[in-house]
N, C-alpha and C positions, 0 to 999 in steps of 0.2 A: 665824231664817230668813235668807239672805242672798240674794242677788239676782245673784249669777253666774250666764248661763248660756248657753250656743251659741242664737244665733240661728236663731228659728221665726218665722218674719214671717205673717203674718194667724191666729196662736191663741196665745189668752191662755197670758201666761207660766206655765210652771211653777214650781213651788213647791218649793225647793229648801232642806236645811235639811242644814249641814255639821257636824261636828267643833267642840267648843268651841274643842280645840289640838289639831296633831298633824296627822300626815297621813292621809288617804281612803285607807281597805285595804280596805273595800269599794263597791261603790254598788248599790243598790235601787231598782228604775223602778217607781215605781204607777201603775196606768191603774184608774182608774175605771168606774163603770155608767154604762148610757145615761140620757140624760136629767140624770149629778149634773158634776162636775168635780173639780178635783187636792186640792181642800179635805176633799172628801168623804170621803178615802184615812186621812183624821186619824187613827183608830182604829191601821189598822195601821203608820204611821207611827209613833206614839206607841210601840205596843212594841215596835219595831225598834230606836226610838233607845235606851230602856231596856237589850234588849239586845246591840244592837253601836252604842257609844259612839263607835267610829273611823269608822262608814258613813255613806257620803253617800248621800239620801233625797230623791231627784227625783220627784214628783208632778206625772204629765206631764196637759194638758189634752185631750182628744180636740179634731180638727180641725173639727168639722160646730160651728157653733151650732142650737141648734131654736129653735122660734120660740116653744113651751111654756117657756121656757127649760132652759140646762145644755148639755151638750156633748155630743156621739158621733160613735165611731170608725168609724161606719160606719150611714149611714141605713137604716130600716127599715119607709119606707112604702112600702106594697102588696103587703105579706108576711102578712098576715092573708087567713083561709078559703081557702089554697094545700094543695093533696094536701102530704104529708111528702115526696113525690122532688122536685117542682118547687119549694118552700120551701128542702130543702138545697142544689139546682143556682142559687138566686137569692142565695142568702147566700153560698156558695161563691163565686159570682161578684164581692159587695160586699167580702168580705174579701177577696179578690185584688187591686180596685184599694184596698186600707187598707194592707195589708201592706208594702209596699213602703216607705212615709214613716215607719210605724214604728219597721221595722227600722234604716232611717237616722238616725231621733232615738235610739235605743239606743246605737247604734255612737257619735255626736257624745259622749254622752254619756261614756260608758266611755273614749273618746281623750281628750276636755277632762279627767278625771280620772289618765288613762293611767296604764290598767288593763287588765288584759288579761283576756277574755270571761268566765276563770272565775270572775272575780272581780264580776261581778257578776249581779245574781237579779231576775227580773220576778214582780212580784206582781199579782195582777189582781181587780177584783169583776165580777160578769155579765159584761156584754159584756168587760168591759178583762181578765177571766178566758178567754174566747176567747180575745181578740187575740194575749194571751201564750202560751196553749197551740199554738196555731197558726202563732207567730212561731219559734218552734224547732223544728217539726216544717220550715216553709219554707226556715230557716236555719240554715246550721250554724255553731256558734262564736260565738251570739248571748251566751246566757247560762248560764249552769251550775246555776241554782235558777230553777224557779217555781213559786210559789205562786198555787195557783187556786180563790179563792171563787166559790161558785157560779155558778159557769160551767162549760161544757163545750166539748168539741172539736165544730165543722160538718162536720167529714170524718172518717169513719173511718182513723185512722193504718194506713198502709202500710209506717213502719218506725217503729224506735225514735228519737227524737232524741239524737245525739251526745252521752255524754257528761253529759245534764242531771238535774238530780231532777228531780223531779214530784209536789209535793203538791196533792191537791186535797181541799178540803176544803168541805162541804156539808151543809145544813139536811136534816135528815130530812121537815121539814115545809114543804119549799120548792115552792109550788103553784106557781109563775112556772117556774123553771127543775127540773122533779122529776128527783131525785138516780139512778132508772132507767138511763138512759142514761149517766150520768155516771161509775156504776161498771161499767157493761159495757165505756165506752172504757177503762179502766183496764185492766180483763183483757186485753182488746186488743192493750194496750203491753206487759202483763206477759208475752206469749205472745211479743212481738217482742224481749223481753229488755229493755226501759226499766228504770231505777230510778224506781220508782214508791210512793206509797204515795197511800190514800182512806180517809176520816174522813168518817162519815156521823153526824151528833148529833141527837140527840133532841131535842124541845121549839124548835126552831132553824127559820125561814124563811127567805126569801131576804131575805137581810140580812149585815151587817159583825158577825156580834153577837159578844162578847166570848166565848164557847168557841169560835168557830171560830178567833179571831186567837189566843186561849193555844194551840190545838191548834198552830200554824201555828209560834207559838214554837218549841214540843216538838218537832216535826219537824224542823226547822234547827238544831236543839241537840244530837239526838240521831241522827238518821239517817244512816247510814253506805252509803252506794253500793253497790251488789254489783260492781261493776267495782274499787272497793277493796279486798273481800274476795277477790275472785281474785286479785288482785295481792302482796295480803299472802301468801297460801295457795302460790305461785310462787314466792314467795322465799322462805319456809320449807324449803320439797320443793328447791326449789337451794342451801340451805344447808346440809339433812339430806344430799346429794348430795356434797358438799362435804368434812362431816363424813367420812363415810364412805370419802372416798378419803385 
């Protein structure tokens, strides 16, 4: 771990673990659940560094302390026995004023490594799963990957975000955050044309548990944009055009 890092004056540092040698080609922001902090992230940090050995691995701390202790990005008392319209116009509201400091610790983050957006990916658990899915819906040219443990979107998406993947991935047996809604926001995005993919596993709660983070690998190894494949399939058909004359 090394102890570099842009100034966050009243929350505890993040946790930040570089490169044995060699330069940062990419950076990965964890945001944690309510109630844990940047330590909690351990899991999917661990097999981040196994597989991209050049990535820098910022394990950011939410700004709230509780008094239960742990940390969160956003409070969440007096949100219990609320109808579902008035619960999502209050969390709506809390994540709006989160958003913002956020996206500005992301941005400090990707400039101190200067790197540019798409090079780097938010990975998120519960809440720090929001934050993330909600920070590139808000922003454009934040990040190009994220990864969302159980968690889901507060707003129904109104477009695609720029440009990002979108893995989420979920407990079938997750009674806190149930995976329902979580692939209906999917279809959602997939109507709006997102690069998207949703992983719902068996036997799995809400939790960090190790099929969700191998899933998480697999998808960052393997998934290929549909914005790619039109791209690729554009220069073929201009090549075949090409040939032809």
């Amino acid at each position: 771990m090394n102890s570099v890092t842009p100034q966050e004056s009243n929350i505890p540092p993040a946790l930040v673990h570089l490169p044995a040698s060699g330069p940062v080609d990419l950076c990965f922001v964890l945001l944690h659940g309510l109630g844990a902090d940047a330590a909690s992230m351990e899991p999917v940090r661990a097999a981040l560094r196994a597989q991209y050995p050049q990535a820098a691995l910022v394990s950011l701390n939410g700004p709230l302390s509780l008094a239960e202790g742990g940390q969160a990005w956003f409070a969440v008392e007096g949100l219990n026995d609320l109808d579902a319209e008035v619960l999502e116009q209050r969390l709506a509201e809390r994540l709006d004023q989160a958003l913002p400091a956020l996206v500005q610790r992301v941005q400090a983050w990707a400039k101190h490594f200067e790197l540019d957006w798409e090079r780097v990916a938010l990975a998120g658990f519960s809440q720090g799963a929001t934050l993330a899915l909600e920070a590139v819906q808000a922003q454009d040219r934040l990040a190009g990957r994220v990864l969302a443990f159980s968690g889901g979107h507060v707003r129904v998406p109104q477009h695609a975000p720029h440009e990002v993947s979108i893995h989420l991935l979920h407990g079938l047996d997750d009674a806190l955050v149930p995976y329902p809604p979580v692939v209906n926001m999917a279809r959602t995005l997939v109507s709006l044309g997102a690069d998207i993919t949703a992983d719902v596993l068996p036997g799995v709660g809400h939790e960090l548990h190790p099929k969700l983070v191998d899933k998480a690998m697999e998808q960052l190894r393997s998934f290929l944009p549909a914005r790619l494949w039109r791209a690729a399939q554009a220069a073929a058909a201009e090549q075949d055009q090409q040939v032809k004359h």
